[in-house]
N, C-alpha and C positions, 0 to 999 in steps of 0.2 A: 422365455418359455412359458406355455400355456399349464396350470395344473388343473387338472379335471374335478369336479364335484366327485365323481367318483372314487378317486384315488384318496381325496380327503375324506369322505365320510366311510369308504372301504379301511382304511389306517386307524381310523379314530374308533371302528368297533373292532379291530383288532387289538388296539393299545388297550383300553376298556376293560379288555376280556383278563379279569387275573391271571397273572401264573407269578415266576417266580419271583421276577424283579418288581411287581406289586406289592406279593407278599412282604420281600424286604423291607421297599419302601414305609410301606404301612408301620411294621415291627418297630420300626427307628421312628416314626413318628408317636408308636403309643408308648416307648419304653425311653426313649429320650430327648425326644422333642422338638421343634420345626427345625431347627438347624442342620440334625441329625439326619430328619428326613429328607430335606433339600440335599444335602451331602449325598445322601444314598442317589436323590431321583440322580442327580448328576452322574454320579457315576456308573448309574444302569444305562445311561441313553448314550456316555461316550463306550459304554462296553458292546455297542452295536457296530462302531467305528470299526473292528477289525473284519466283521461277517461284510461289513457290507465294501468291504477294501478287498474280500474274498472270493465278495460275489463278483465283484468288476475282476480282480483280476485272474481270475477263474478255476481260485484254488476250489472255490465252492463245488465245482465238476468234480473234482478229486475226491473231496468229502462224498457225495454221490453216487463215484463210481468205484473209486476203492476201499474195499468194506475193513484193512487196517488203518486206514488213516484215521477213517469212523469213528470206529473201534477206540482208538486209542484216547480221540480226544474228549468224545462224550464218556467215554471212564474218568479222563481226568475230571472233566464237572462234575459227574458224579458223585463221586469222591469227596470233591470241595462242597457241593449242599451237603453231604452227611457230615462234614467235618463242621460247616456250620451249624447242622441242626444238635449235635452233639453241643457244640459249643453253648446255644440256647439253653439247651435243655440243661445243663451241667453249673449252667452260671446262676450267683447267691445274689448278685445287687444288679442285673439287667431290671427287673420288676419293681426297684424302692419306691414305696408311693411319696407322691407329692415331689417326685425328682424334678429338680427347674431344668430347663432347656440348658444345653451345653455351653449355649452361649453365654448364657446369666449366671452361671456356678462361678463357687469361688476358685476353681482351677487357673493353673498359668495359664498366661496367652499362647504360649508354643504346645500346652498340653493340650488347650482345646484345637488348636490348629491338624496336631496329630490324631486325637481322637476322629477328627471329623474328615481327616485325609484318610485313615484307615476305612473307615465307611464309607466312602465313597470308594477307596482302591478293591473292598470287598464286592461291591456292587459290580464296577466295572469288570470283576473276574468271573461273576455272576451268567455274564453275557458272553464275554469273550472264550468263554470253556461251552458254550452250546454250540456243538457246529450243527445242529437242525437251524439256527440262525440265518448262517450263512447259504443253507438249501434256501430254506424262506427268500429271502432273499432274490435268490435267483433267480426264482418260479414267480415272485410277485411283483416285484419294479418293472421288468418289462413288458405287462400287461398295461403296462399305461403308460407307456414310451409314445410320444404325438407320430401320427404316421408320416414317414421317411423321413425321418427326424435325422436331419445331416452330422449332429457330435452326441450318438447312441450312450458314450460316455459319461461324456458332460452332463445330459440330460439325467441318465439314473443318480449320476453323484445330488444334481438336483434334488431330485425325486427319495432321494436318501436321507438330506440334511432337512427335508421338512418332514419325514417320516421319526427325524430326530426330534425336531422342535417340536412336533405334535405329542411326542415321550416324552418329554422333557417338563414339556404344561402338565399334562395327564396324570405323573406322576409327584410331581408339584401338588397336586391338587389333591391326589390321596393321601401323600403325607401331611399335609396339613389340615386336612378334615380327622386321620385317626388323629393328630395331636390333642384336636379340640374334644377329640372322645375321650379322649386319656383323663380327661379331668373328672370323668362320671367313668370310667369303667374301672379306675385304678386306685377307688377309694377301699378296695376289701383285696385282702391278702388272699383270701381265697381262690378269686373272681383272676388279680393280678398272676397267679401260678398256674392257673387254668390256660389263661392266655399264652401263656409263655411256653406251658406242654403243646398247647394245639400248632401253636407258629414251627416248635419242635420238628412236631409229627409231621406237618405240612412240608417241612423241606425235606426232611426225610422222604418220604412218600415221593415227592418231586425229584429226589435224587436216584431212585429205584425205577422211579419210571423212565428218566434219561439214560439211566445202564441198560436197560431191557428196550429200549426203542432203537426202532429199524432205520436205513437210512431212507426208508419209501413213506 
């Protein structure tokens, strides 16, 4: 199957574009380090896995056109960014400066194992609790479906798993640039709790704006 320049470089300023599984991304890259951030990109690009399982098999219509389904599910994400940004904001040792990456602590191997499963489980919830996802979805893979393209299917599952792997880089690449920030931004306690309010405030904000968004 042929993929278009434009599908790639339409994706890539899409991915680009912050919102909230950036924010994440980033947050775990300046407050615990590449590992953390890998763990999170990972499991923001498979928390796409369910919109786009919903765009093909057309629950995404139902998101769409039934304004409880909606309703219900973008409350439940809601919900879960405020209960994240609460948890941000609330927590005494996310910001310890000079924290070594997850990897290099002296922690067990099953605890970094878990620490870095949770972060990514949080990510993938991240995604999977936006059903504007699975609208997106809908409305954008098949604009660039090759014309009479004989397995319509086939082709978006395509057109999906590289819309993955292009989040998957993307996000890779943000958490490992804030990490290399964390080394100059997270010398002052100050500067580290500032950061930590604003990541706060950011999901909050993000969470208020997914309770009050339309399904149009």
């Amino acid at each position: 199957m042929h993929i278009s320049w434009e599908f790639l470089t339409t994706s890539l300023i899409v991915i680009l574009i912050p919102g909230t599984g950036v924010l994440y991304t980033i947050f775990n890259g300046l407050t615990k380090g590449a590992s953390a951030s890998i763990a999170a990109s990972i499991g923001c690009t498979f928390g796409i896995v369910p919109s786009l399982l919903a765009s093909l098999g057309g629950l995404a219509v139902i998101f769409h056109t039934s304004a409880l389904a909606f309703m219900v599910l973008k409350y439940l994400g809601a919900v879960y960014l405020l209960y994240l940004a609460w948890s941000v904001w609330r927590s005494s040792d996310l910001l310890n400066l000079n924290k070594d990456d997850l990897a290099k602590s002296d922690q067990s191997q099953d605890t970094k194992q878990n620490n870095l499963f949770s972060i990514a489980y949080k990510g993938l919830l991240i995604n999977a609790l936006n059903p504007k996802l699975s609208i997106f979805f809908l409305a954008f893979l098949p604009q660039f479906l090759p014309q009479q393209a004989t397995q319509p299917i086939a082709a978006m599952i395509t057109l999906g798993l590289v819309f993955m792997l292009m989040t998957l880089v993307v996000f890779i690449g943000y958490g490992l640039i804030a990490h290399q920030m964390s080394h100059y931004l997270m010398q002052s306690q100050k500067i580290s709790r500032a950061i930590q309010r604003v990541f706060a405030g950011s999901l909050a904000f993000l969470g208020i704006k997914l309770a009050l968004s339309s399904q149009k």
